[in-house]
matplotlib code that plots the C-alpha trace (Angstrom):
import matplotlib.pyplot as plt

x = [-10.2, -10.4, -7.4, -5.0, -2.1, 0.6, 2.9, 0.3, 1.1, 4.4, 5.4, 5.1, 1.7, -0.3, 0.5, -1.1, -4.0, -4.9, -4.3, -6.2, -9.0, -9.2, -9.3, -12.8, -11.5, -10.0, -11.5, -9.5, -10.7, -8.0, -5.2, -2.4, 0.4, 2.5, 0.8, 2.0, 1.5, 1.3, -2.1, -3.6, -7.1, -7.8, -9.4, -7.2, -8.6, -7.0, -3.9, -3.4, -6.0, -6.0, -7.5, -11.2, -12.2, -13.3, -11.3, -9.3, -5.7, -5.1, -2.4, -3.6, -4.6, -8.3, -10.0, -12.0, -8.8, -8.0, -4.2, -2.5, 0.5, 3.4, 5.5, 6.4, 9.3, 11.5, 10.1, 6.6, 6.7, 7.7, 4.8, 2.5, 3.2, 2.8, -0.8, -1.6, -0.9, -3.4, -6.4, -4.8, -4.3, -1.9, 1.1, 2.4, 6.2, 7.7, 9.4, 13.6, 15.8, 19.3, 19.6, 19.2, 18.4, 15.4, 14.9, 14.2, 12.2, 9.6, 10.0, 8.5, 5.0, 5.2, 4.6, 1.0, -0.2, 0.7, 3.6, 5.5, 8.2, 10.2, 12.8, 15.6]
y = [-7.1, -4.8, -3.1, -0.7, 1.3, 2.0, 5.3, 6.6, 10.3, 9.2, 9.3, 5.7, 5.7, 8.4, 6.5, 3.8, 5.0, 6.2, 3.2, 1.6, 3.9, 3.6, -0.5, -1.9, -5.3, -3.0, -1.3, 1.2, 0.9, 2.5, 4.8, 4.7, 7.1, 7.4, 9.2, 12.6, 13.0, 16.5, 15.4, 13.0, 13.1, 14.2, 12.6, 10.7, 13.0, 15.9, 13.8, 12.8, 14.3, 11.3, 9.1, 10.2, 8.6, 9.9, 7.5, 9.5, 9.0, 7.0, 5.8, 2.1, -0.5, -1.8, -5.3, -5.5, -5.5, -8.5, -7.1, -4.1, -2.5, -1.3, 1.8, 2.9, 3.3, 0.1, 1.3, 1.1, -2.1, -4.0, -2.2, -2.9, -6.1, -7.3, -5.3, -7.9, -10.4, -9.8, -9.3, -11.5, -9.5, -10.3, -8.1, -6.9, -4.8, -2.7, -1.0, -0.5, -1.6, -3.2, -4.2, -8.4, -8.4, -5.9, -8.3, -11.9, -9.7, -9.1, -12.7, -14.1, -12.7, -14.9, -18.0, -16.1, -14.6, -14.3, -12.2, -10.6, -8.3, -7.2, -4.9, -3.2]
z = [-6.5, -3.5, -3.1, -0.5, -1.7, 1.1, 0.2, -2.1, -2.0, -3.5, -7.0, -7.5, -5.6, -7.3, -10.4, -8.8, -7.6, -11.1, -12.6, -10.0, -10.5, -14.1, -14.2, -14.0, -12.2, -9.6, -6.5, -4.9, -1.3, 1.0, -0.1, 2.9, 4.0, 7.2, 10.2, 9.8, 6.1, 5.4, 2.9, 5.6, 5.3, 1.6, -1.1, -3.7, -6.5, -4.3, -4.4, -7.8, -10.2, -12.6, -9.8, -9.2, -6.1, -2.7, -1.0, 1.9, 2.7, 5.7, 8.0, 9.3, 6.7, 7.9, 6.9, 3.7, 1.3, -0.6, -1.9, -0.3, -2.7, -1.1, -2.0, 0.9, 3.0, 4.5, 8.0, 6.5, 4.8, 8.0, 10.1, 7.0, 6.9, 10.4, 10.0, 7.0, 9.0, 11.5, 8.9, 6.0, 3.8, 0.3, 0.2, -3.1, -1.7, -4.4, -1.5, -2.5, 0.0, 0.2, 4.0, 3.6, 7.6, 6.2, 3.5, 6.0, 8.3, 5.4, 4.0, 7.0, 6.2, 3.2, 5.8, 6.8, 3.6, 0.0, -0.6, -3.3, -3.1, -6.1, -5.4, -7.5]

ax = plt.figure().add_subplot(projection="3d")
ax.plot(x, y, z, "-o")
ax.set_aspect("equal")
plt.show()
């Protein structure tokens, strides 16, 4: 399975990226932050050490990803999830927020791709 992490200098996306790394079923293909990310442009094993791979951190998911994960930011996941959209793209949201209007915007990529989002 092909995969994109979105927030992946994050706590909850380095862990990510190293499991990613580490499964054989999995290939870490894009690792993705927000724009101005202070580490845009280094390698994920700059990022998080447990996660060989000389994948570089980018800001715009690009086609050739069959899932992207999402721990990003609300503002993120909306943008991210108009993006998969246009290229198809499965969205797995992880993303925490508590604004319900936030909530139906995200839902209605669920009518163009696959889509799960579990929040807490």
């Amino acid at each position: 399975v092909k995969v994109a992490i979105s927030g992946a200098a994050g706590r909850m996306g380095r862990r990510l990226l190293s499991l990613a790394v580490a499964d054989a079923d999995v290939e870490l293909v894009q690792a993705l932050e927000y724009a101005a990310h202070p580490l845009m442009g280094k390698k994920v094993s700059e990022i998080e050490p447990e996660a060989p791979s000389d994948v570089v951190l980018t800001s715009t998911l690009e086609s050739g990803v069959d899932v992207v994960i999402d721990f990003s930011s609300p503002q993120g996941t909306l943008a991210l999830a108009k993006r998969a959209e246009e290229l198809g793209v499965a969205l797995v949201i992880g993303t925490t927020a508590k604004d319900f209007a936030w909530r139906a915007e995200v839902k209605k990529s669920s009518a163009v791709v696959p889509l799960v989002h579990a929040h807490n």
